[in-house]
Every structure is written in C-alpha cells, then in structure tokens.
N, C-alpha and C positions, 0 to 999 in steps of 0.2 A: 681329654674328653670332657664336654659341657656337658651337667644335667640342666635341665630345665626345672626350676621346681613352681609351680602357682598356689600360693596360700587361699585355701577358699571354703576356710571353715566358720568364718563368722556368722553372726545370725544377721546382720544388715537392720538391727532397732536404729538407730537415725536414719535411715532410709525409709523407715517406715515401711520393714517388713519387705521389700522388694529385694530380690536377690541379684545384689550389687556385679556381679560375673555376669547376670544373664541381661542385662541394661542394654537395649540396642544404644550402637553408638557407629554411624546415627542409624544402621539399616542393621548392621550384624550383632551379636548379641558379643560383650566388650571380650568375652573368655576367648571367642574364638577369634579374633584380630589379636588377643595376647599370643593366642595358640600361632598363629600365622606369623610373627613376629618374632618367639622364639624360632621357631622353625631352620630360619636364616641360620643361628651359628649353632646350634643344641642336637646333640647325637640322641637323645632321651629327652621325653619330657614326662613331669610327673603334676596331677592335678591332688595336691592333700586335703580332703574334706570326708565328711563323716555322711555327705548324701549324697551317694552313688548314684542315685534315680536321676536325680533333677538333674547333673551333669553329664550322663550316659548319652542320651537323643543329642551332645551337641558337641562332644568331646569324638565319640564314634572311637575308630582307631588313630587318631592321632595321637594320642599319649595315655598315658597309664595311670588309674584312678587308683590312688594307694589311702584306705582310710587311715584316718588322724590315732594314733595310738598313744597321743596326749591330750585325748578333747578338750576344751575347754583351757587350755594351757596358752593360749594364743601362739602369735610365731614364733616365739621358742620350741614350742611342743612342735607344732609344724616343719619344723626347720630339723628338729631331732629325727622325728620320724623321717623326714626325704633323706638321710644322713643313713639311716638305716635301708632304705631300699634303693637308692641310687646306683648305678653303674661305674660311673667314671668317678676322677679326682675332685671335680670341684663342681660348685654347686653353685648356677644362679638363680638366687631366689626373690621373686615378687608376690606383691597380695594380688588379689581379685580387683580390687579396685583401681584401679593404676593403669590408665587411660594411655599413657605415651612409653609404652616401656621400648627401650634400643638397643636394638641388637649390638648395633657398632658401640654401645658406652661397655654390654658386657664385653664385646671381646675386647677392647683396651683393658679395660678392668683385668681381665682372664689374662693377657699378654704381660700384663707386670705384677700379678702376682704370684705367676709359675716361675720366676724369676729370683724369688724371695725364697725366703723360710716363712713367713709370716702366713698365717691363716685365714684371712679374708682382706677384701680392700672394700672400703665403704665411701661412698659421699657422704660430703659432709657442705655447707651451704653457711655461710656467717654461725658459727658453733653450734648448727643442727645438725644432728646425726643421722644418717639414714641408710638403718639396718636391713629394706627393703628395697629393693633394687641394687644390692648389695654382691659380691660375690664371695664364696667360704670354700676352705679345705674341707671336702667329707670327712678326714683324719680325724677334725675336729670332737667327732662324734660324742666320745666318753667325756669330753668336758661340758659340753651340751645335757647328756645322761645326770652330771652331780651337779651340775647347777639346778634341775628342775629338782634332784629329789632332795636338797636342803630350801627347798620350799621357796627360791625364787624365780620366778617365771618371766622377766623382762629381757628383753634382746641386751640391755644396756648391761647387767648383768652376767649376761656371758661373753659382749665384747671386755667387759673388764676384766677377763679370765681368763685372755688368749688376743697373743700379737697381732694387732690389724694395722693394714695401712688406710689412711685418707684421701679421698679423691676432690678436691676442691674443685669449683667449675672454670678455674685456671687450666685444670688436669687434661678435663673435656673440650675448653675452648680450643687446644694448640689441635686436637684431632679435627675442629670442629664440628663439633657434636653437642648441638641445644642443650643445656640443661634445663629442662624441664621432664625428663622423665622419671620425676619422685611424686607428681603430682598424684593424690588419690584423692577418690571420692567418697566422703562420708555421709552428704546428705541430700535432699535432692536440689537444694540450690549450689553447692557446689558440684553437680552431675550438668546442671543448666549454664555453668559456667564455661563448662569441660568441651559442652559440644562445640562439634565444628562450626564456624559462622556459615549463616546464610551466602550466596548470591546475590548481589545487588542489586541485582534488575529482576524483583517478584512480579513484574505485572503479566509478561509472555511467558519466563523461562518457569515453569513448574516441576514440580515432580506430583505423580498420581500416585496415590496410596488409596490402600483397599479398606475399605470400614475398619476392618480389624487390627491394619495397620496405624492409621490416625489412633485407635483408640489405645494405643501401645504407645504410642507416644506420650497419651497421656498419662497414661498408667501412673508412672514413677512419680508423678506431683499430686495424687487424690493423696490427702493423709488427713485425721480427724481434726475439728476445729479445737478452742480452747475447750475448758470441761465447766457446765454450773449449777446448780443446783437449783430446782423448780419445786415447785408444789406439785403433786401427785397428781391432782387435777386437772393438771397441764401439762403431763409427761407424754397423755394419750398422744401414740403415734410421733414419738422422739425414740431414739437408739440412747443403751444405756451407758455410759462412761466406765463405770467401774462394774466388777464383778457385784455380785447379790450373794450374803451369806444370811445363812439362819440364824434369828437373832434366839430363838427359843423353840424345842423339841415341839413335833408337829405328830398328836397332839401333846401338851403338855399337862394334859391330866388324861386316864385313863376313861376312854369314852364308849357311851354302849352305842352298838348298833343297832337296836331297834328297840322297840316299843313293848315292854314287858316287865318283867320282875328281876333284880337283880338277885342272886342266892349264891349258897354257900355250894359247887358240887358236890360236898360229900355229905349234903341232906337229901340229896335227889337221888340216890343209888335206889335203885329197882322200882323207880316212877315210872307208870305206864298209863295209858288210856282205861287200862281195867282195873291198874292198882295205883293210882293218885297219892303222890305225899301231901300231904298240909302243913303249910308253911304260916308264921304269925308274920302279918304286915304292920310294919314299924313305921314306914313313912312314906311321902311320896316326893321325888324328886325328878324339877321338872330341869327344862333346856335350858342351863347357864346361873339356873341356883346352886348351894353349897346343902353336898350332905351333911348332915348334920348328927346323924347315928352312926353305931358301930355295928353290921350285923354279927349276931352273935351263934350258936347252934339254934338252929329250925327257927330261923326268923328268912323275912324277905325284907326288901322295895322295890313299892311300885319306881318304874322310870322308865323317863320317854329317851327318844332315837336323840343322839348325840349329848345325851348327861354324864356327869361325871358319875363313874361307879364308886358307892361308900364302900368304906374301908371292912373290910374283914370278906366282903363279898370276893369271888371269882368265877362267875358266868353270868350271861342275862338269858335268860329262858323269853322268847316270842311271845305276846301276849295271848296268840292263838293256842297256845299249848297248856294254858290254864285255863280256870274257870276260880271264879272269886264267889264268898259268900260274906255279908255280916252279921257275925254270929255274937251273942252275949259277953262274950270274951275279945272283943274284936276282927277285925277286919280279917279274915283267914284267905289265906289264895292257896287252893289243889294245881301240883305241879306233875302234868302227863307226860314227864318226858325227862329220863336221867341225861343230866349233863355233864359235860367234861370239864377240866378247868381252863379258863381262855374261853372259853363257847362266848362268838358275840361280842367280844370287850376287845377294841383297839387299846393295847398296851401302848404308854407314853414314850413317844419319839419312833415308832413304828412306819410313818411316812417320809419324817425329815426328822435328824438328829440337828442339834443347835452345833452352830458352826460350818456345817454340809454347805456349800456352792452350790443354789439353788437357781441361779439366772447367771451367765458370762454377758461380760461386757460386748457392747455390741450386737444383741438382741434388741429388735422393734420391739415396744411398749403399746402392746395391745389387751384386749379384755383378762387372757387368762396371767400375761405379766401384770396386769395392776391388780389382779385378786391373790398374786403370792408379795406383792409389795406390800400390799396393805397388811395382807397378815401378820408379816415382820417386821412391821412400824416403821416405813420407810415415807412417811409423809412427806422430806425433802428428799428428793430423786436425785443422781445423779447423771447428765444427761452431757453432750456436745452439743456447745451454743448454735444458735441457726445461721447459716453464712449469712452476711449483707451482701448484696449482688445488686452493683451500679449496672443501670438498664439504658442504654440510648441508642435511640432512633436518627439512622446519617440518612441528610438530604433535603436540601434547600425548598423541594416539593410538599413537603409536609406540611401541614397543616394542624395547629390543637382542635382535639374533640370537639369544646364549644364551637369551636369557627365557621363559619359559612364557607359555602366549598362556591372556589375560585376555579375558575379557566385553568388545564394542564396541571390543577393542584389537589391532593389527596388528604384525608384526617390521617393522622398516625395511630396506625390501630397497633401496629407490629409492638410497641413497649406494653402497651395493655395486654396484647395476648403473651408474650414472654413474662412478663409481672405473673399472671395467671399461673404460669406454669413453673417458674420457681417456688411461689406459694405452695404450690400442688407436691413438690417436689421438698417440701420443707423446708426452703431457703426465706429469708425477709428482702423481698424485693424492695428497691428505688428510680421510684420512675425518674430519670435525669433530662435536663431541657434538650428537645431536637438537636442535633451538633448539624451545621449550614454547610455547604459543599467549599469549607475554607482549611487547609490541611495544619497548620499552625494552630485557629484553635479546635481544631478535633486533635490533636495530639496532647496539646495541652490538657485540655478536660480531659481524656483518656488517664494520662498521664496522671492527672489530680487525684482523679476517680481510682485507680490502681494502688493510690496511697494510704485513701481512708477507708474503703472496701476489704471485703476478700477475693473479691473480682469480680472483673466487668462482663458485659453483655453489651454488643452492638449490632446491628441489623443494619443492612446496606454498605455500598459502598466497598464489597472486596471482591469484585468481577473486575474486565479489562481496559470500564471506560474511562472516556478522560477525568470524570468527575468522581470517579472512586478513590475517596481520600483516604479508605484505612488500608489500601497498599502501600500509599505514600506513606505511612505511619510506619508500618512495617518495611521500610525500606530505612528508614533513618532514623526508628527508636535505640535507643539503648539494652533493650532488651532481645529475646531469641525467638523469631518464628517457629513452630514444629512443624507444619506442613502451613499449604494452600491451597490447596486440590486432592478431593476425594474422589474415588470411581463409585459415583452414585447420583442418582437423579430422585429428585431433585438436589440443588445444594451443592453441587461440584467446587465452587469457590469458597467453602468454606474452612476457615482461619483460623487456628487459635496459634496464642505466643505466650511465653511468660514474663516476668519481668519483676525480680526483685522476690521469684519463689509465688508471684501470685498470675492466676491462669487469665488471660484476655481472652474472650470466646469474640470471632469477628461472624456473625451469620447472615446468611442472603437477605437482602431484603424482599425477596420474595416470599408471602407468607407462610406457604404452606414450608417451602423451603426452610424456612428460618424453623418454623414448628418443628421439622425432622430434625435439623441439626440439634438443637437443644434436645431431643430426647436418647441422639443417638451418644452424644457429646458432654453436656452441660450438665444432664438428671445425675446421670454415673457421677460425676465429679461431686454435688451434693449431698448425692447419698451418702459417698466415702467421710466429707465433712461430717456430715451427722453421726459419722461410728457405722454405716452401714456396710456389711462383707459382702455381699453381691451385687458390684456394681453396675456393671456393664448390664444390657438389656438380656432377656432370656430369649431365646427363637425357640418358638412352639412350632409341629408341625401340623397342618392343616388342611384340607381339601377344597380346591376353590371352586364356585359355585356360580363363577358366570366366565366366559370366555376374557382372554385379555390381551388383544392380539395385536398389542400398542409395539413396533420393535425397541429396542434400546439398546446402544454402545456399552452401556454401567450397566449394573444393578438398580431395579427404581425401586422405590421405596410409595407404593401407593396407598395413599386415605382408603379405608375400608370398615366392616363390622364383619364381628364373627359370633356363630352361634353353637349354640349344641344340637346337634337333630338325632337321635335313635345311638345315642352313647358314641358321634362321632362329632368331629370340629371342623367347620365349615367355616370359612371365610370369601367377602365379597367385597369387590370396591364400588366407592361411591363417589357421585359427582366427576365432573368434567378433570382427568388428569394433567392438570397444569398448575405452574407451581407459584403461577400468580392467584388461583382460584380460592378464596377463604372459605366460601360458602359449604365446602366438602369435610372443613373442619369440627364444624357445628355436632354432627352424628357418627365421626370416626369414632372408633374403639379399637384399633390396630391399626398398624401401619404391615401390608404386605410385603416382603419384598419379592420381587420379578427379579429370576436369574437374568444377567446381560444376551442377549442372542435377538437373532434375525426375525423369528416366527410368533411370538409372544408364548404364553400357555390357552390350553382348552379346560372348558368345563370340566373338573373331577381329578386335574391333576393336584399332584401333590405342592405344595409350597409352605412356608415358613413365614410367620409374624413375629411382630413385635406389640402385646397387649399397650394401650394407651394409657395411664395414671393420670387419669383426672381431680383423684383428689387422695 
C-alpha cells in the first residue's frame, strides 16, 4: 500500500508570500493536479501543513489534512509526522511545490524497493540528491524521531542513517519516464519557467478569462520593488519598507494635561469651594521649558497644557479650580478641589513605550504616518523605490503632439494619458518613441525596454489585424504570454506576458479601453512594487441612477461618476459608451461595471464600481 504524502508547510518568502500549492497552473491551482496525480497509484493520501483553512476549500475529501507535529522542522519533520499517521508500508513523499510529480516514476520506485531491505529509493541527477519525490519505508519512523531530537533536521541527515537506494535517470529512462519530475518551484521566475507554453497561433485561438481570472494570473509576479531611503518630505504618499519602531517613550517626560497648578496631592486633602487650601507659587512653567524648582510641602506651579510636571509634584489641579492672589509674601494660589495622585499628569511612555512597533511595513505615508515619523526622528524614510514604466504607443497612424494632423492620421495621446496614470499610481513613467507597424523593431525596442525598466506598457496593436504587431511579438518572444483575452468591454484583447520575471502589459489602443486595462491590470501591479497590500481594485456597491440598456456578451466596464445623496451611493455614466470615446474620460470618477446579459440594468438597480485614483 502507497501513502501519498504532500509537504505543504512552508511559508513561500521567495515567492513572495503567495502560497506555492495554491499557484494556478495554468487554470487549477498546482495541490490539486498533485492531488490528481497521486491519485493514479496512492490508496491514501495525506496533505502535512500546519493551515488547515487555506487548504480545506480545495483538498475537500480527497485526502487527509494531518497537521505538521514538527513545525518549523522542514521535510524531515514532515516526513516524520506522515510516518506517524500513514496507513500502508511505504511512503511517497513530495513538496507543494513540484509541478511535474509521476505517478509511473513512484510506482517503479515502490516496485524495487519492496524487493529490497533497504528503506527508501531516491533520485539522484549528476550527485544531486533528491529526498523529494523520493520513496521511504514508514518502518523508518524511530530513526526519523532521533535524528530531529539530536537537533538535526536536514533530509540528508537521516538518509545517512538508514539504507537507501539511488535512482539515476538511467533507472527512469529504461521505463521511459522523463526525468523531470524533481523540478520545484521557489520563486516566481522559476513558477514562469514551469508554466506550460503557449499555442502558437495567439491571433484567432484564445482562451477568455474572467477579470478575476487574468488578475490571478498576475498575482504571483506583483512583489515590492528594491527598498531606499528619502527625505521625510518626500515620503508623502510612498508605502513604508521597513517596520517603524519607537525611538524614545511617548511622552518621555511627564506631561500635564491642562492649564493650572501643578501640586503635591497630599496638600490639597479636604480642599473644597468653601474650604480652599493655599498653596505658595514657586514658579511658572510654560510649553517646552525645563523646571527648574523642586516643589516642596504647600508649594505649587503655575503650568500650562503639555509642560513638563516639576519634580516632587503629582497632580495638576485645572486652572478653573483655583483662584490666585499677590499677596506680600508672594504669588499664593487657593486650591478648591482635593486631588488624587496621577490627576491630570500623562506619566512617561503612557502612549508608546520606546522600542513598541509603531507603523508595519507597508503602510501608506499619509498625514497621521508622517506626524509619528517625525516624532521619532525618522527624517530618512524607509520607502520601495517607484517602478520606471517604458510607455509605447504601436502604430504607423501616430502622429507627435506638436505635429500637424495629416489625412487618416491621429496625435498620440494614448502614452500621455498612460504616463498620467502611472504617475497617479506612483510609478515614474517614460514616455518611449511611437513603435511603426514593423514587428522586428517593436520586438526589439520592447525587448530593450524590458531590460532597463521594471516594465513595459504598450497600447495598440493586440487585436486580430494584419497590422497588430504585439501578437506577432508574442508569438515569437522568448518569454511567456499569461492570457489574451478578457471577458469585458471594453479591452477584450488585452495582453500581458512576462519575460525574464518582469511583467509586459500589451493595452488596446483604444483609449478608453487602454484606461480600463491599466486600472484593472497595471495600478494593482504598482501598488504591490511600492509595498502596497491591497492590490487589486475594491467593488463598492452602488445604486444607479440613470437607465443602461446598452446589451453586452462580457461584463462592460462603463465611464461614469458617483455621488453621495441622503447617506446613499449613487452612480451614473457618462458620455457616448465607446471605447474609442476619450472625451468621457475627462469627468469619470468610477468605472461601473454592467453584469454580461441581454436587457441592460434600470434606474435604481443595484451595481458595483471601481473608484478612479486620479492622483
């Protein structure tokens, strides 16, 4: 009897936080095509990881979620634990990560090592070892148990502790059986590696993905840019790189709350409005001077709201609760009101202790984060640099801003208004020269641009006509299409690929169109650069406020504004819905979307936006 066992307790930091098992690949997410794959020769299978939740909704009943009872131990601990809850004799074991696992390599594996005494059979590749995708005797178990508890935890460590055989890809060739199923993934250029290739023929043969889908594909490549260090003054509205700790107790001297006398409480016992203590005033201390006196018994100071309280004092009595005279003897203040000790006086480090985690990395720098910077001396910021984003406009029709407009020819407005909106979006745009309807050098420049960038931006040119040259691009780049077609109007042709770990965004060159793609597509990707945790757009929901009884096959995504009216949310569109129309763009503030269907919506139904960030 085969156990199945899936190592899937890593936390996926070179992945950059995405969990490595849940990776579509390219449509299902990678655990469940492991899952499908053991299937084939495995009586049991077993998933070991320590988060139940996240693998529950996708495991279901196909196999058996057994938490890790050596967290943190890596696949040794892993591999002990499935040793303890396993069914049958032997055990094959893979990580999460491990794209090509074969059924036919374990059972040759399983067929010569029941054959043996020895305790597992491993591949092994030009004298690399590979303890994963590996088969073991459950037997094994107690030598797995005292390898962890003398404190070493490496797979290699407890093959040296117990009889294995070798499976060289000599072993697998005679079965014929590829060796390549040791292949894992650690990060997302080797995930982009992994996928399966394209089709060759992108211009008719498509596949349609739903918003949510294209945006999952990107998922796995947003990760923060390099990290640098700015002037304070120029953090406003950058995400923060590292954590914010208290450099010094907040506050760090004892401060009064308001505006009165600081005194000793056990001068003031049985002060009232009909029987007044009198107190001798020593001094007066105002906001950000240094006392300078000791009070002593039946002394005060005056002090105002946020002074340091002198020493020997422990309350501040209101300035309404006294009444002051200058009498021959000095300054006297009557105290109508016994105090307790504390009354009034913020004791030091009462809001923030020094040391305390005051800001997490990855918070926006906004008014109330640059007034906890400033206080703890944070003049150099720690911040994620702004992406550079090559910007080009495809299409021999173009025309530069200054030029005179020719017969059949247009200015190129589309990199200007893209420029705009990575700006807006925090990125350092570069506006790049028109690329001409020539597919050699728009591949080139692309290709250039992909090397000294953090990525591109193009507009035009990925629809089905003859003259759309970044399909030809993407038919014969080196690099990996993720989609080509979205179920949404406008922008249905829109492209993105990667190549080399950096994202190519291909957008309509239709304007409005290209607008939606970059905000549904290109802002999320940004934000992630900059350290932002919410990428993707938020859908608010809304009540619309003028009829819309346009049909449509997709989802459209219409130019609109929205309002507040009587504590509710109202949205309307605007301008001619076409998605050559620019003029509609001027006064959007959302983009609506319209569910797909025959009838459109009416006045007062409900629907869902997307707020527009213009700046």
């Amino acid at each position: 009897m085969i156990t199945g066992v899936i190592l899937a307790g890593g936390q996926s930091r070179r992945m950059r936080g995405r969990t490595k098992a849940l990776l579509p690949f390219p449509k299902k997410p990678l655990i469940q095509l492991q899952l499908e794959e053991m299937s084939k020769c495995c009586d049991e299978i077993l998933v070991i990881t320590s988060d139940r939740r996240t693998f529950e909704p996708v495991i279901k009943d196909i196999a058996r979620i057994v938490p890790d009872i050596h967290p943190g131990l890596g696949p040794l601990g892993g591999l002990v634990t499935a040793m303890n809850h396993c069914s049958g004799e032997f055990i094959w074991l893979v990580g999460c990560d491990m794209p090509f696992i074969s059924s036919s390599a374990a059972i040759v594996m399983h067929n010569t090592l029941k054959m043996t005494q020895a305790e597992a059979i491993v591949p092994i590749e030009e004298g690399m070892v590979h303890p994963l995708h590996a088969v073991y005797r459950a037997r094994s178990k107690s030598v797995g148990e005292r390898i962890l508890a003398e404190q070493k935890f490496s797979m290699m460590a407890f093959l040296s502790a117990i009889d294995w055989l070798d499976a060289p890809p000599s072993y697998f060739e005679q079965h014929h059986i590829p060796f390549k199923f040791t292949v894992n993934m650690n990060t997302p250029s080797e995930y982009e590696q992994a996928l399966p290739t394209t089709a060759s023929s992108l211009r008719f043969q498509r596949d349609t993905l739903t918003v949510a889908e294209a945006q999952s594909k990107i998922a796995p490549f947003i990760g923060s840019s390099e990290e640098e260090k700015i002037n304070l003054t120029e953090s406003f509205g950058r995400y923060l790189a590292q954590d914010i700790f208290a450099t010094q107790d907040v506050p760090h001297f004892r401060r009064s709350g308001y505006d009165g006398y600081a005194v000793r409480a056990i001068d003031t016992q049985g002060a009232s409005h009909e029987v007044p203590v009198q107190l001798q005033v020593i001094e007066t201390i105002a906001c950000g001077s240094v006392p300078k006196r000791v009070l002593t018994p039946n002394t005060a100071a005056r002090i105002m709201t946020g002074a340091a309280v002198p020493e020997g004092a422990d309350a501040v009595i209101m300035l309404e609760m006294t009444d002051s005279a200058e009498l021959p003897a000095g300054l006297k203040v009557q105290i109508k009101k016994e105090m307790k000790t504390g009354d009034n006086i913020t004791p030091i480090g009462q809001e923030i202790r020094q040391g305390t985690a005051v800001i997490a990395s990855g918070n926006y720098i906004h008014a109330g984060t640059a007034a906890l910077l400033a206080t703890f001396g944070y003049m150099d910021v720690p911040v994620y640099q702004r992406p550079k984003v090559a910007i080009f406009a495809t299409g021999s029709e173009l025309l530069e801003v200054r030029s005179a407009l020719e017969k059949g020819k247009i200015r190129n407005s589309n990199s200007y208004m893209i420029a705009a909106q990575v700006k807006a979006a925090g990125g350092h745009p570069f506006i790049m020269d028109v690329l001409r309807d020539d597919a050699a050098a728009v591949k080139k420049a692309v290709l250039a641009a992909l090397e000294q960038y953090d990525m591109v931006i193009t507009t035009g040119g990925v629809s089905v006509g003859d003259y759309d040259i970044m399909v030809d691009l993407f038919d014969s780049w080196e690099g990996r299409l993720l989609f080509n077609k979205i179920a949404m109007r406008p922008g249905s042709p829109t492209s993105v690929g990667i190549h080399n770990g950096k994202l190519l965004f291909a957008l309509s060159g239709n304007p409005s169109a290209g607008f939606v793609g970059f905000e549904l597509f290109v802002r999320p990707v940004i934000a992630g650069m900059l350290g932002g945790t919410e990428a993707f757009p938020r859908l608010i929901t809304a009540s619309l406020a003028a009829d819309f009884t346009k049909p449509s096959p997709y989802p459209r995504y219409v130019r609109g504004v929205y309002r507040m009216d009587e504590g509710k949310v109202w949205v309307e569109p605007i301008g001619p819905d076409k998605s050559s129309v620019t003029v509609s763009l001027l006064d959007a503030t959302c983009l609506i979307v319209i569910p797909a269907g025959g009838r459109g919506l009416r006045f007062g139904d409900q629907v869902q936006f997307i707020a527009i960030q213009h700046n």
